[in-house]
N, C-alpha and C positions, 0 to 999 in steps of 0.2 A: 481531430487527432485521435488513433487508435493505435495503443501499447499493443505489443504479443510478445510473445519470444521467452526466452529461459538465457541469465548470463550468469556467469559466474566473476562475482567480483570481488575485490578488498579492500578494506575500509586499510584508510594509513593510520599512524601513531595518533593523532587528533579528531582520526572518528569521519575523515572526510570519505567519499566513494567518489569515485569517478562515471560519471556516466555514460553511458555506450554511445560511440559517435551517433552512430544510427537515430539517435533521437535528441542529439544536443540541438540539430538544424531546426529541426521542428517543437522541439520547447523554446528556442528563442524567439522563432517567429510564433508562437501560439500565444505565448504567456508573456515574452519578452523573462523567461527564464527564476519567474516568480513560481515556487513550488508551494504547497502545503505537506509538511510532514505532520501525521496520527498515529496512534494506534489503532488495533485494532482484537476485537474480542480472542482471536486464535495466537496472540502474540507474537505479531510481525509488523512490521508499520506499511502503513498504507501515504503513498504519498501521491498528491494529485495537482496537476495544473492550478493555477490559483482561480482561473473562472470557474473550473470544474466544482473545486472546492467550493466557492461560492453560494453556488446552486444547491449543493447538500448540506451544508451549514445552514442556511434560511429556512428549509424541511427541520435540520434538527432543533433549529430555533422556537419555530413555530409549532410542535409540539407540545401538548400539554403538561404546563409544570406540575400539575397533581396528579399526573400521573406516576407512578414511581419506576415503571420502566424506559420512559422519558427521558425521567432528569438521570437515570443510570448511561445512558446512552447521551444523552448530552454533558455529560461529567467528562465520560470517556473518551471520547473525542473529538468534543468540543473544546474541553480541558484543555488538552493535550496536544491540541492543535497550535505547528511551529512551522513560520514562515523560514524560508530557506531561499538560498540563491544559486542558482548558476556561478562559480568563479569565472575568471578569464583562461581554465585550463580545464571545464565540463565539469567539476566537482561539483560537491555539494557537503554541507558538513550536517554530520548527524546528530544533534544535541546527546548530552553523556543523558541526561533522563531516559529520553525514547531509547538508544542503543541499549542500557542496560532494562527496560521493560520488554524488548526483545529478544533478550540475550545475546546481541550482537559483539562479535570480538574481531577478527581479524580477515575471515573468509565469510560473504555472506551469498545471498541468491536476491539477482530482481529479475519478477517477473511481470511481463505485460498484460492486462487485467483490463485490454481497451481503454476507457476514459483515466485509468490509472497504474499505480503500478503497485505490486508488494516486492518490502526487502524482509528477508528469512534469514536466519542466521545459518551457511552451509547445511551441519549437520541435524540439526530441527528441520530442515529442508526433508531430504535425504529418508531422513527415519519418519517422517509420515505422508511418504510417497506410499508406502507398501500399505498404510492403515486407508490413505482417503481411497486406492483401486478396491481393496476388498471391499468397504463401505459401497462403491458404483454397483461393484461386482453381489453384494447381497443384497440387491435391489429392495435395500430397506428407504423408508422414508417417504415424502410427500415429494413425487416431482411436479413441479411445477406446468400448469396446464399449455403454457406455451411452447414445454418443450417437448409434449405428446408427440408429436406430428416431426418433430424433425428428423431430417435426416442427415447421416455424416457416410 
């Protein structure tokens, strides 16, 4: 299963989202419609198929507890980590915790992240659209060796 795309959606009075058809077919047959909702350090929630989840949970598990950047990162979303479901209408409800650790209210953003997805809160969307281009754009940082060589 691989997420893409950009949607604009709304949470209702109880915090649920609806999910985009486009991918309710293929989270049911993937997951049979079992999600992991997280946070995530940039605060937005990261929500992933629950094998997905899985796999990364056991990495964060099996990390060492004396370490202190570890058990920081396993606090966080391991913590934090909420199973969720598919309704019989594509929703999904978003616990009041996570919603408000996101600042989620009424309009938000999912986006598709391949093995998973992020929800943003519309306008936290929007206002560090213009910050992550200049960051690409002042080719500051460590890119990453594997993506030397590519090409788009």
């Amino acid at each position: 299963m691989v997420f893409r795309g950009i949607n604009n959606l709304a949470l209702d009075a109880k915090g649920r989202m609806a999910v985009p058809a486009r991918y309710r077919e293929r989270l049911a047959e993937g997951c049979g419609g079992r999600l992991i909702v997280t946070v995530d350090r940039d605060r937005c929630l990261l929500v992933y198929p629950q094998h997905e989840w899985e796999i990364i949970e056991a990495q964060l598990i099996g990390l060492p507890s004396l370490n202190k950047q570890a058990r920081l990162l396993q606090r966080l979303l391991v913590g934090h980590a909420t199973e969720v479901e598919l309704d019989s209408q594509g929703r999904i409800l978003l616990p009041t915790m996570l919603r408000d650790y996101a600042g989620l209210d009424k309009k938000c953003v999912l986006i598709g992240q391949g093995k998973k997805f992020e929800i943003w809160d519309e306008q936290t969307w929007n206002d560090n659209q213009d910050v992550w281009l200049a960051d690409v754009d002042a080719d500051e940082g460590d890119m990453p060796s594997a993506l030397e060589n590519l090409s788009l």
